[in-house]
LUMROLO-481840 format. One record per residue: residue in three letters; x, y, z of N, C-alpha, C in turn. Coordinates in steps of 0.1 Angstrom, whole numbers, plus 5000, padded with zeros to 4 digits. Example, Ala and Ser with C-alpha at 12.3 -4.5 7.8 and 13.67 -1.06 7.14 Angstrom:
BEGIN
ALA513249435078512349555078513249675078 SER512849785071513749895071512950005079 
//
This chain:
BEGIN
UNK193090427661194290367667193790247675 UNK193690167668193390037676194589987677 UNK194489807684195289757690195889647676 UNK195089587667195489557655196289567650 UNK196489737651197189787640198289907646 UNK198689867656199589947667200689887670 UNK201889967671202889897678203089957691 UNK203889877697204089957711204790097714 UNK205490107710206890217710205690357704 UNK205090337694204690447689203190447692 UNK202590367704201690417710201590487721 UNK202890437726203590527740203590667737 UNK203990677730204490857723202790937727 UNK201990887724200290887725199790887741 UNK200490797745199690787759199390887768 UNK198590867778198291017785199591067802 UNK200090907802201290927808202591037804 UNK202690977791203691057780203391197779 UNK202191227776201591377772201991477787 UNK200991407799201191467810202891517816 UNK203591417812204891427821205691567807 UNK205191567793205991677784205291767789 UNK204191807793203291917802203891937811 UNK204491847821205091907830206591957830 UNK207191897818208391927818208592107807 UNK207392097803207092227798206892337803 UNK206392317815205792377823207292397835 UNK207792297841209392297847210492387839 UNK210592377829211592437817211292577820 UNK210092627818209592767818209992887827 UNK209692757841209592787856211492837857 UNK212292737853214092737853214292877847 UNK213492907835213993037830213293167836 UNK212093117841211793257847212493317855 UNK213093217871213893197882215193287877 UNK215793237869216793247857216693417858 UNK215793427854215293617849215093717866 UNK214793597873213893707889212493727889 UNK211893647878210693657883210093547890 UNK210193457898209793377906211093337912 UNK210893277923212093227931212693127927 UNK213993097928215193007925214392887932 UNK214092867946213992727954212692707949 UNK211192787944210292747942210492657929 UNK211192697917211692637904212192487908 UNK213492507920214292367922212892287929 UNK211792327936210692247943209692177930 UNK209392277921208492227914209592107908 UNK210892117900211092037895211391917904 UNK211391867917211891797926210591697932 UNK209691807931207991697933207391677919 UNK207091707912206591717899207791577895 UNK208591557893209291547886209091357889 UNK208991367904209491227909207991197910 UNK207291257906205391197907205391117897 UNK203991037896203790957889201891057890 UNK201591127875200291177875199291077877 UNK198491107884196991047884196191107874 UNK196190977861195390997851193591027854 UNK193590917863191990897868191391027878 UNK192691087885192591267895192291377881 UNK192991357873193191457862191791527854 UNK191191327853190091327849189191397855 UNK188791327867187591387880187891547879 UNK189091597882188791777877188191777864 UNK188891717856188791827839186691797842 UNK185991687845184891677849184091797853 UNK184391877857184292007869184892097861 UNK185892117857186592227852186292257839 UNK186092117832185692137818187092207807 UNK188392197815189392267807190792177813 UNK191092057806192291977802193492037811 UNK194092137806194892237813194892247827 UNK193792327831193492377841193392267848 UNK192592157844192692027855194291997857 UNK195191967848196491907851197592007856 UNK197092127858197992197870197792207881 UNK195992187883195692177897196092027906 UNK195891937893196691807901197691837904 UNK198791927900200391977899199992027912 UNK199292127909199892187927199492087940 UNK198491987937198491877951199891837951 UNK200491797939201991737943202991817946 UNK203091957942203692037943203492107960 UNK202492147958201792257971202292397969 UNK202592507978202492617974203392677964 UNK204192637962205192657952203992707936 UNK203292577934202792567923202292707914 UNK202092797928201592917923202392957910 UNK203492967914204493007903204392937890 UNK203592857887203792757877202492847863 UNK203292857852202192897841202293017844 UNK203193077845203393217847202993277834 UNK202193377831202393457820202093377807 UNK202093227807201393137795200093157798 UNK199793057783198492997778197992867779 UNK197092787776197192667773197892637762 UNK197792687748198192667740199392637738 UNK200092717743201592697749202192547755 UNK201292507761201792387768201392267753 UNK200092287749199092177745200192177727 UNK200092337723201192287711202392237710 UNK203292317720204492247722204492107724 UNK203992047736203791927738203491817722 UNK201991907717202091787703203091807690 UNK204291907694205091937683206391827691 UNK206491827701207091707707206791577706 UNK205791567707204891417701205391367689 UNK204991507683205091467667206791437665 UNK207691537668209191447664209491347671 UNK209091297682209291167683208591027676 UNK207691077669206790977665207590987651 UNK207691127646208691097634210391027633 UNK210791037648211890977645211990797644 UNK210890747653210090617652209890607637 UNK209290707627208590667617210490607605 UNK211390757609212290777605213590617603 UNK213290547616213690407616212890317609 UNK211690347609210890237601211290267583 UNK211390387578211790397568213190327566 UNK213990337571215890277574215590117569 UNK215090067579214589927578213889887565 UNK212789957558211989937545213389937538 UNK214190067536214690067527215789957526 UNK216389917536217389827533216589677529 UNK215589647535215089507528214689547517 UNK214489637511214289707490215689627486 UNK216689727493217989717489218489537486 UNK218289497496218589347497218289287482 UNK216689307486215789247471215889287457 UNK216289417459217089457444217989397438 UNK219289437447220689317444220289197440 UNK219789117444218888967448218588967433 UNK217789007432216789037418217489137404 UNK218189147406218989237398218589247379 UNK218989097380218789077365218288937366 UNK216888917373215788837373214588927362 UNK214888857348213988907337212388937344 UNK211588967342209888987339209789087329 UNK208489077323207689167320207589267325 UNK207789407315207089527318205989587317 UNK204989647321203889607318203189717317 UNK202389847309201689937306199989917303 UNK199389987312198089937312197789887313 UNK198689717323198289597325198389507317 UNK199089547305199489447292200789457286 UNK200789377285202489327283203589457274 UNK204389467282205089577270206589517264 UNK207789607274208889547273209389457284 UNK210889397282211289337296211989427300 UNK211389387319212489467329213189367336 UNK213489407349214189317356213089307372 UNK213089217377211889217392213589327404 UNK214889307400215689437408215289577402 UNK214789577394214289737390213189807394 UNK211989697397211289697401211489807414 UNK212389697425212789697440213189847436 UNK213989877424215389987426214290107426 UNK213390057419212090177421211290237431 UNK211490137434210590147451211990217459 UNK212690197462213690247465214090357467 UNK214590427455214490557451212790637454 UNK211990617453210490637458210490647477 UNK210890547483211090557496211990647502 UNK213690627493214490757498213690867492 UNK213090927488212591077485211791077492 UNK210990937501209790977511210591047524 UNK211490977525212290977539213291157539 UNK213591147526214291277528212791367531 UNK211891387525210291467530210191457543 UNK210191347545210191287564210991417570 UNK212491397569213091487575212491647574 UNK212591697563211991777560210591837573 UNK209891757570208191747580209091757593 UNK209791697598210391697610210891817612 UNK211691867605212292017611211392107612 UNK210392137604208992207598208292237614 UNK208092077616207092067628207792107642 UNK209292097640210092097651209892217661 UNK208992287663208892437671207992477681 UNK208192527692207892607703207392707703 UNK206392757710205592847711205392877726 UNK205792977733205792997751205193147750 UNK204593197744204593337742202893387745 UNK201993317751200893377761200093387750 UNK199093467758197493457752198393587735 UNK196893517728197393577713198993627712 UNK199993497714201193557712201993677713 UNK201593747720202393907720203893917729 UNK203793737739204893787750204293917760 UNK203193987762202694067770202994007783 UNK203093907787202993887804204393737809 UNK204893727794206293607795207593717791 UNK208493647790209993727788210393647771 UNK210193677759210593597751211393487753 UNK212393527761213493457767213093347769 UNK211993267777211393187783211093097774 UNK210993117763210593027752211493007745 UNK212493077743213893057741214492917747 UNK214292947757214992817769214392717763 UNK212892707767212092577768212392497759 UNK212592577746212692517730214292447731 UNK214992497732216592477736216792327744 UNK215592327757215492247766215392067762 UNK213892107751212992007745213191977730 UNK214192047726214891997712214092047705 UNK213592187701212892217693213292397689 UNK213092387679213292567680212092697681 UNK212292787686211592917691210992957678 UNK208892907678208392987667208893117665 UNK209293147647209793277647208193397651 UNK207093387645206093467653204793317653 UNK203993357661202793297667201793407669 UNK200693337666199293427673199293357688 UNK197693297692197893217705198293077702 UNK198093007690198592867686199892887676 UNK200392757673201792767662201292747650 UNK201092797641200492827628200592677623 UNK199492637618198892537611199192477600 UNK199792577591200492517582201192417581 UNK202192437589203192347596202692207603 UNK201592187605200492087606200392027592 UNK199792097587199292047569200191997562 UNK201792047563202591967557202791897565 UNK202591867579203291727583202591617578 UNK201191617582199891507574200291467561 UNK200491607551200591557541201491507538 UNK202491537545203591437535203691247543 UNK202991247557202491127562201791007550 UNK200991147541199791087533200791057521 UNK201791107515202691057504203190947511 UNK203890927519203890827518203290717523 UNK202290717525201290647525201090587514 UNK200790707501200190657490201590537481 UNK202790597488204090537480203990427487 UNK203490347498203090217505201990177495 UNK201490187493199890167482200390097470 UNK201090207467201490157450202390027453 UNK203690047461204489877464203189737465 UNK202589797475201489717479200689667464 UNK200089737457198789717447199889597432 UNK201189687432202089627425202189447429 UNK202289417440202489267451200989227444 UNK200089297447199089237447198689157435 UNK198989257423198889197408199889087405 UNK200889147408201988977404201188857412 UNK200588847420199988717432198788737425 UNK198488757416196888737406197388577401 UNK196488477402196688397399197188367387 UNK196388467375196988447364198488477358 UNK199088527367200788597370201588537374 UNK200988537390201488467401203188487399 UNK203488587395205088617394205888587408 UNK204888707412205388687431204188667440 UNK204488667455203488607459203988657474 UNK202988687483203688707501203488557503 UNK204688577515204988477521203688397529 UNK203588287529202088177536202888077546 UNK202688117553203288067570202687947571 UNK203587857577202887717579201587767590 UNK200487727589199487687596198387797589 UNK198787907584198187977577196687947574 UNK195787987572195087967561194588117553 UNK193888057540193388167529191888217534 UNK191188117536189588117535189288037539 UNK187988087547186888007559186587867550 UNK186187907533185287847527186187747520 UNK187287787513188387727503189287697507 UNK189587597509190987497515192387567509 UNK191987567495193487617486193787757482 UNK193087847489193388047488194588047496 UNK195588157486196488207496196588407483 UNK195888437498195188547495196288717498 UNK196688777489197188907490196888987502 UNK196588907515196088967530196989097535 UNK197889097534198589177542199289337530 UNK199089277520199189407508197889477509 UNK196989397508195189437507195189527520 UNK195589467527195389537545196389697542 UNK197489647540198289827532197589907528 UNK196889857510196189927508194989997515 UNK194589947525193590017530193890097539 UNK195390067550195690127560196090297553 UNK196890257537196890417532195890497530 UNK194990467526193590507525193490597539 UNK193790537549193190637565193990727564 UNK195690677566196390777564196190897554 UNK196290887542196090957532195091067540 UNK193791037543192591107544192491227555 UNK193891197563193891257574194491367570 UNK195091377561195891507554194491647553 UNK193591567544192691667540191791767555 UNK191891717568191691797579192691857585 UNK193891837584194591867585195092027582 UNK194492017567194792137556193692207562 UNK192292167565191292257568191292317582 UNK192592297591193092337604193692437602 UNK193992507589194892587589194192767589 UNK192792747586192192867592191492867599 UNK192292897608191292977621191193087620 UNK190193087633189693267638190593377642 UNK190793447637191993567644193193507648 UNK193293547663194593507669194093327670 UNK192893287671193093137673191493137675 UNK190892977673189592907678190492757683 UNK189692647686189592547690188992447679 UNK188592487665188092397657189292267655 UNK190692347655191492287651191992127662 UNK191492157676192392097683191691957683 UNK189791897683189391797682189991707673 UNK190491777662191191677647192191637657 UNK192891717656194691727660194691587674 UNK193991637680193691497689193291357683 UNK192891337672192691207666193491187656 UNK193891267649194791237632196091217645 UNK196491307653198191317653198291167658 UNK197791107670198390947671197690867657 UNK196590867650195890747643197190767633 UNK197390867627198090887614199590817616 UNK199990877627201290807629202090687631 UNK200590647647200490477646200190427634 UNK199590447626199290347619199990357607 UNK200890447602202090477590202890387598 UNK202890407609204490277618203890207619 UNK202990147618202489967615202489927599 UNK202090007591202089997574203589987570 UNK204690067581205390077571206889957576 UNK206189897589206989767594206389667588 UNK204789707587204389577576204989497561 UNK205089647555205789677541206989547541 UNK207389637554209189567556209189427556 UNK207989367565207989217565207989167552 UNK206689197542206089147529207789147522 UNK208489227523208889307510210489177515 UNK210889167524212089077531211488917533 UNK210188927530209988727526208888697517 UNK208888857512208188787494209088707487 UNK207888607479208388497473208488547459 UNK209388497449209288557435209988457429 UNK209388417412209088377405209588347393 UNK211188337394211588367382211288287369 UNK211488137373210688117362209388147353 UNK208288167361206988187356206788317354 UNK208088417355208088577351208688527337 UNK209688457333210088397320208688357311 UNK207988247319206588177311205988237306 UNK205388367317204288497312204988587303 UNK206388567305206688687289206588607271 UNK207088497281207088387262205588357258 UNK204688397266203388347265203188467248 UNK203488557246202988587235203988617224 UNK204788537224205488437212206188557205 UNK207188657215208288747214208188907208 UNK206488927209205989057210206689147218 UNK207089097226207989207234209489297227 UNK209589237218210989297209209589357195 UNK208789407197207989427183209089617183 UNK209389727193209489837189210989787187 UNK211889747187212989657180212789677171 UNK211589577160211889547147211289647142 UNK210889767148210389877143211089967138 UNK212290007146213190067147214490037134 UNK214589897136215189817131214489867111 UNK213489867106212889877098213390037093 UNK212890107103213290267099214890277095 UNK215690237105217190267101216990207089 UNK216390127081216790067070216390107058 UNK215690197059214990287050213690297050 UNK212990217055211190217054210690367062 UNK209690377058209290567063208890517080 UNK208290567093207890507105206190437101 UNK205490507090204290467093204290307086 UNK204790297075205290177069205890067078 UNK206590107083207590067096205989967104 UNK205690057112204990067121203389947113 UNK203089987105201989887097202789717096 UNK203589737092204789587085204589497100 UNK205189577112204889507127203789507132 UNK202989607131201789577132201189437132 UNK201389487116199989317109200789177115 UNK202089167118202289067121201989017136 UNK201789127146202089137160200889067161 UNK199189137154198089077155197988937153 UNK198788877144198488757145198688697150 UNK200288697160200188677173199188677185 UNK198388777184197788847199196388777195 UNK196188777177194888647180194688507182 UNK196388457177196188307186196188287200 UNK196688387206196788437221195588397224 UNK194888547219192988507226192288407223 UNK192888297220192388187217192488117222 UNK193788057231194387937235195188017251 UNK195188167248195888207263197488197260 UNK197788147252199188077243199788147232 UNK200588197231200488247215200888117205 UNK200288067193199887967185200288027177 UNK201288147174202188197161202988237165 UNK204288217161205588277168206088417159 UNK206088527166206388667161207488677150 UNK208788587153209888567148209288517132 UNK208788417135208788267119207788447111 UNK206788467121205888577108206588677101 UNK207888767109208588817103209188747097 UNK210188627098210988597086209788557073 UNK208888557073208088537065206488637059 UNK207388717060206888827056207688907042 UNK207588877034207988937021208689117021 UNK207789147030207489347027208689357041 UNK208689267049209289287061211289257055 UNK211689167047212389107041213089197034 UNK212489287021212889377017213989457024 UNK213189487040214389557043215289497051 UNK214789427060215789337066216389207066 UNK217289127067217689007065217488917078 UNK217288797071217488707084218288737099 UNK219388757096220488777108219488897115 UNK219689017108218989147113217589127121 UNK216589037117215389037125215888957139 UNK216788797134216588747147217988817156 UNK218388887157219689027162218689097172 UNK217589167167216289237173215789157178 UNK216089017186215188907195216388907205 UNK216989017210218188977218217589027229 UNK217388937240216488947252216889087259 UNK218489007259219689127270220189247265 UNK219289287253219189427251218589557258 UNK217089447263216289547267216589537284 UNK217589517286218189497303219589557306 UNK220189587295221789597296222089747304 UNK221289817306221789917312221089907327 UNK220889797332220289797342221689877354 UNK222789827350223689837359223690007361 UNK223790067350223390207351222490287360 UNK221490197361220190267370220490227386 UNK220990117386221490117400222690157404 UNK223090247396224290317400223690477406 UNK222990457400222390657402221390627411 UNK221090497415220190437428220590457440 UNK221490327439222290327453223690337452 UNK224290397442225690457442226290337437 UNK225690197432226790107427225890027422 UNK226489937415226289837405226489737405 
//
């Protein structure tokens, strides 16, 4: 979590201000319901929450204990009781640390996901924009990185699209998952709290009452949050590596936006370099990685160890800052990428109408030829295309003139019939279809 690659809003969620004051309000909530029950006093509860509440913690006091104390916890209640004073006794009745320290980062976590939750909103509607936009802007489709059929550059978008809504419904999903409280004392038994109390707290802090617990909130629930962080991460990657290849010079379909003053390279006056896709791809990379500790968090020792908590303190802010920086980044690229329509036209005519070859294939069989016949007849002609190609970069035979002049190809089909199978807006006409079952319209 550096400063690079951070926004503000969802560094906050991280800070030690933030953490301390859900500790205390964890710890206040507890205190309401014990009062609530008779086991501590009504006015000690209204005290804690009345000094506690209006302090401002001393991060740098907190420190100088945990120094001495060597235990996180234990330091930030003893700063509680200087501001508190005797009251304080009452405070952590019958808890754990764990109690404070999970709750708190299952709190963390849904606000960081509902931050993440707006950043998705935003991605998806500049998709949306750029679909419409691009609807029925022809390109190349491309398998294996070589030319296939034509799509549309809105199909593209509608892709990503549909990709992002299934990220976001998972989001939600991770959100409820992670959504839960734990107040229930050393190795969870409730031996020395009132269930009740954790009842409250969770009620208090928008979260619901683990149905059972050891001394931590089971890990699992961890593992899926990472991981589905790391899907979509990797669904940032792919948009990303996609940008990247169309901005290959030899393509150059599309391209990110190059800001006046810009530059590409220290060395080269004229680079305008895939920077901010390339930077994606790498930021998914961290993300992603942080899943795999996450998953190894999920066995501990008995009722609990501490292997788990050094991670959990680095993955929970790095993962999330930095998914909300990738995925406001996304949103910028994706709302003032430049695109190409002509030169998505250039690069498909570049191999002289191969792209309609499973057309005349098809076209062959209905007419009686067997498929493997079929499939030879287009063949031999397609090659001769694809070797003036590797020659000139050009295709230097037009796919069309070879079939009309092809004897064996003739037999079965007529003039009209082959150039019928060169109808561009065949292999696009159901576009309107797919963006119906996209975004509900067309």
């Amino acid at each position: 979590m550096i400063p690079r690659y951070s926004r503000p809003d969802m560094v906050a969620i991280w800070s030690p201000e933030t953490k301390f004051r859900i500790w205390f309000e964890i710890e206040a909530h507890a205190c309401d319901a014990l009062a609530d029950l008779g086991v501590i006093p009504k006015e000690a509860a209204q005290t804690i929450w009345e000094k506690g509440g209006a302090a401002t913690f001393d991060i740098e006091r907190i420190d100088e204990i945990e120094r001495e104390t060597k235990h996180d916890v234990i330091a930030f209640l003893t700063h509680l009781a200087e501001i508190v004073g005797p009251d304080a006794r009452f405070v952590h009745q019958g808890m754990t640390s764990s109690d404070v320290l999970d709750t708190c980062f299952n709190v963390q976590l849904v606000r960081a996901t509902d931050l993440l939750l707006k950043d998705m909103d935003a991605l998806l509607a500049a998709i949306k924009r750029r679909a419409f936009e691009h609807k029925d802007t022809v390109c190349i489709g491309r398998s294996h990185g070589i030319h296939a059929e034509p799509v549309t550059f809105g199909l593209k978008m509608a892709e990503a699209y549909a990709e992002f809504d299934r990220c976001r419904k998972r989001l939600m999903n991770a959100r409820e998952e992670i959504a839960t409280c734990a107040i229930s004392g050393a190795v969870g038994t409730f031996a020395n709290i009132d269930p009740r109390v954790e009842e409250h707290v969770a009620q208090a802090i928008g979260l619901k009452a683990e149905p059972v617990s050891t001394q931590v909130i089971p890990r699992d629930r961890h593992a899926m949050y990472f991981a589905t962080l790391g899907v979509i991460a990797s669904s940032i990657e792919r948009v990303a590596t996609e940008i990247r290849h169309l901005q290959r010079t030899e393509v150059l379909e599309a391209e990110e936006y190059f800001s006046p003053g810009q530059k590409g390279s220290s060395a080269m006056p004229h680079k305008r370099n895939p920077v901010l896709t390339e930077n994606l791809t790498g930021l998914a990379r961290l993300v992603r990685g942080f899943s795999i500790p996450a998953m190894e968090n999920v066995a501990l020792w008995h009722e609990r160890d501490i292997s788990h908590s050094s991670v959990e303190r680095m993955i929970g802010p790095d993962a999330t800052v930095t998914l909300d920086f990738a995925l406001a980044r996304l949103t910028g690229v994706i709302d003032k990428l430049l695109v190409y329509p002509e030169r998505m036209m250039g690069n498909m005519d570049r191999l002289g109408g191969l792209v309609h070859s499973q057309r005349i294939l098809l076209a062959l069989t209905q007419a009686g030829s067997s498929r493997e016949d079929a499939y030879r007849l287009v063949q031999r002609n397609a090659m001769k295309v694809w070797e003036s190609y590797q020659v000139s970069g050009s295709a230097g035979v037009d796919f069309l003139s070879e079939l009309l002049n092809d004897a064996d190809v003739r037999q079965y089909l007529s003039e009209d019939q082959i150039r019928d199978r060169f109808d561009l807006g065949y292999h696009t006409k159901n576009v309107d279809v797919i963006f119906k079952r996209v975004f509900g319209e067309s």
